[in-house]
Residue, then its C-alpha position, 0 to 999 in steps of 0.5 A: x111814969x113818962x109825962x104824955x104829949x101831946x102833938x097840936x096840929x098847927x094850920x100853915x094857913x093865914x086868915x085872911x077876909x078874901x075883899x082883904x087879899x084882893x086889895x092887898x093883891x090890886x095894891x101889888x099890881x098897881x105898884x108893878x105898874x100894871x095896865x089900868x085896864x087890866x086893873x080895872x078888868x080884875x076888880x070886875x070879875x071879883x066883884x062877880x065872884x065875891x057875889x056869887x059866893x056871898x050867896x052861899x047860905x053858911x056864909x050868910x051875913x058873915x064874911x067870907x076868907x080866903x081859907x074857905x075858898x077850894x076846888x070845889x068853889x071854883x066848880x060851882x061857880x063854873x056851873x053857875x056861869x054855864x047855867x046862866x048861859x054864859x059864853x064858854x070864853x068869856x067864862x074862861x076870861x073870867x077864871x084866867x082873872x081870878x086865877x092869877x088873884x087866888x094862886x097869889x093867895x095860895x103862895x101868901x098862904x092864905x089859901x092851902x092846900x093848893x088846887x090847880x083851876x082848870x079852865x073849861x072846853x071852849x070852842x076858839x072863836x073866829x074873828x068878827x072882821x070887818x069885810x073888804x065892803x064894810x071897811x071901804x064903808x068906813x074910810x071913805x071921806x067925810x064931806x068937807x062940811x062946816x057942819x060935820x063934827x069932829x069926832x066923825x073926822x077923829x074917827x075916820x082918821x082912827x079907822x085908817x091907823x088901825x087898818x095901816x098899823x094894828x094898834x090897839x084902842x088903848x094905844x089910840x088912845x094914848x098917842x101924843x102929837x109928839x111922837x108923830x114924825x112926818x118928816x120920818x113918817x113914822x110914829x111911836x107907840x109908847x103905850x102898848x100892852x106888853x110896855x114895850x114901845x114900838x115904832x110903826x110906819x106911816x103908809x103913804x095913806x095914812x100919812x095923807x089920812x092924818x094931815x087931812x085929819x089935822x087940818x080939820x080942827x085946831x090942836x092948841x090945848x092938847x097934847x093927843x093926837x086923838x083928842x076928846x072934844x075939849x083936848x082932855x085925853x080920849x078914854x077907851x070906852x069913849x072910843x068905842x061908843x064913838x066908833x059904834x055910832x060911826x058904823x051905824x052912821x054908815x050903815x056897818x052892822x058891826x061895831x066893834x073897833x077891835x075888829x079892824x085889829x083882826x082885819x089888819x092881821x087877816x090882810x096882813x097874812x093874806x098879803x105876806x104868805x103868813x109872815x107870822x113873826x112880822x105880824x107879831x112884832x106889827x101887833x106888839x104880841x109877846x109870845x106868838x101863841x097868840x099871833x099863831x091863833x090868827x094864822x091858824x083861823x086864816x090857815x086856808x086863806x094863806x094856803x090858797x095865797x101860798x099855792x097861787x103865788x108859790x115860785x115852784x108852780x109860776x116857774x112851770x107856768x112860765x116854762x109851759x107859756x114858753x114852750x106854747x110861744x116857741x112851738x107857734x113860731 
């Protein structure tokens, strides 16, 4: 009589606590050398979802692996931020964040089978730009004051290199005096989103914004060109808060800072007859999927510009002015 065998099942999955994945995951971003913000902006969202499953009842007081995590997670937290009455793009933003950490997991094996995260129906937003009256508001001239502070002068000279250049706060942020050529007039962006430095050219009015700018206080100590009080380098969100009460000071409802970028792109269209790949390069995008996003917002705007300025229809035009002086002669 044969010898019976039996066949024993082995599980392909790695047991893995999930807060265990996740700073195994962080540790792999931050030597990539990926950005602090974006760093800073996984640990947020995961520490949110880590939440929302703990307060599953069968994982009550245990914790919660890898291995547990399904479809169906992803699912309930999905209803759970719809209910809560969540932003339909900001849930987005938050399953786009925890995706990349779980298919990471899914290819350590610490999750199997693998499931596909399907992000939700979201209407596209339109840019909260900064209308032509507002921005007006936002660069006038700070009185020549003894009294008037420096981080009013810091942010109106902020305020004129974001509508002149499109740079993004952290780029703001992090740009040295040494990479300010005025003789070129020129000035280097090295920290960028996408880690590719890029070149940006002072207009003769931002050229004159940032040398009245800098002759309003005493630059020894730092190396930033748009330093805290102090010469410490200015943080993102000092930055924001800084600028919020900049707007308020002058009576501007809005107060996000990242609008000034969306009314940089939205002029820049307007002017250039939607120069896409141009305004790509001037925003340091990667791909144009997201420079097309504002193309297609302003698609009507350009639209109105490329009909009244199109070469076709002026050159009728002048032909018609032609005929009318001709045949009054």
């Amino acid at each position: 009589m044969g010898t019976r065998r039996t066949m024993k099942i082995i599980s392909t999955t790695t047991k893995m606590l999930l807060q265990a994945a996740f700073d195994e995951f962080i540790d792999e971003k931050e030597s990539a050398n990926s950005a602090p913000d974006t760093i800073r902006s996984y640990r947020g969202v995961f520490k949110q979802f880590k939440t929302f499953v703990d307060g599953f009842d069968e994982f009550d007081g245990v914790d919660v692996t890898c291995d547990v995590i399904d479809v169906g997670t992803i699912l309930k937290w999905k209803t759970s931020m719809l209910n809560d009455g969540r932003n339909p793009n900001t849930i987005n933003n938050y399953l786009t964040h925890m995706r990349a950490f779980l298919y990471w997991s899914m290819d350590k094996t610490y999750i199997t089978p693998r499931f596909k995260i399907e992000l939700i129906k979201a209407q596209q937003e339109h840019f909260k730009e900064f209308t032509l009256e507002e921005q007006k508001a936002l660069i006038d001239k700070p009185q020549r004051k003894k009294e008037t502070h420096f981080g009013e002068w810091r942010t109106w000279a902020i305020v004129h290199f974001v509508l002149a250049t499109g740079a993004r706060a952290s780029t703001i942020c992090n740009i040295k005096l040494e990479d300010v050529d005025f003789v070129k007039r020129e000035i280097i962006l090295a920290h960028t989103k996408n880690k590719k430095a890029q070149i940006a050219a002072m207009s003769p009015d931002l050229y004159s914004a940032l040398k009245q700018y800098m002759s309003t206080a005493d630059f020894t100590g730092t190396t930033y060109l748009f330093p805290e009080i102090g010469g410490r380098k200015l943080t993102t969100n000092a930055l924001r808060l800084s600028f919020a009460r900049y707007c308020e000071n002058r009576g501007v409802e809005k107060t996000n800072i990242h609008g000034l970028r969306h009314s940089y792109a939205r002029s820049f269209l307007l002017l250039s007859g939607g120069d896409s790949l141009t305004l790509q390069k001037a925003l340091g995008h990667s791909t144009l999927e997201m420079t097309k996003r504002y193309a297609n917002l302003y698609h009507e705007d350009i639209k109105e510009s490329l009909i009244k300025y199109n070469p076709l229809d002026n050159l009728k035009k002048g032909k018609s002015r032609r005929n009318k002086m001709q045949g009054s002669d």
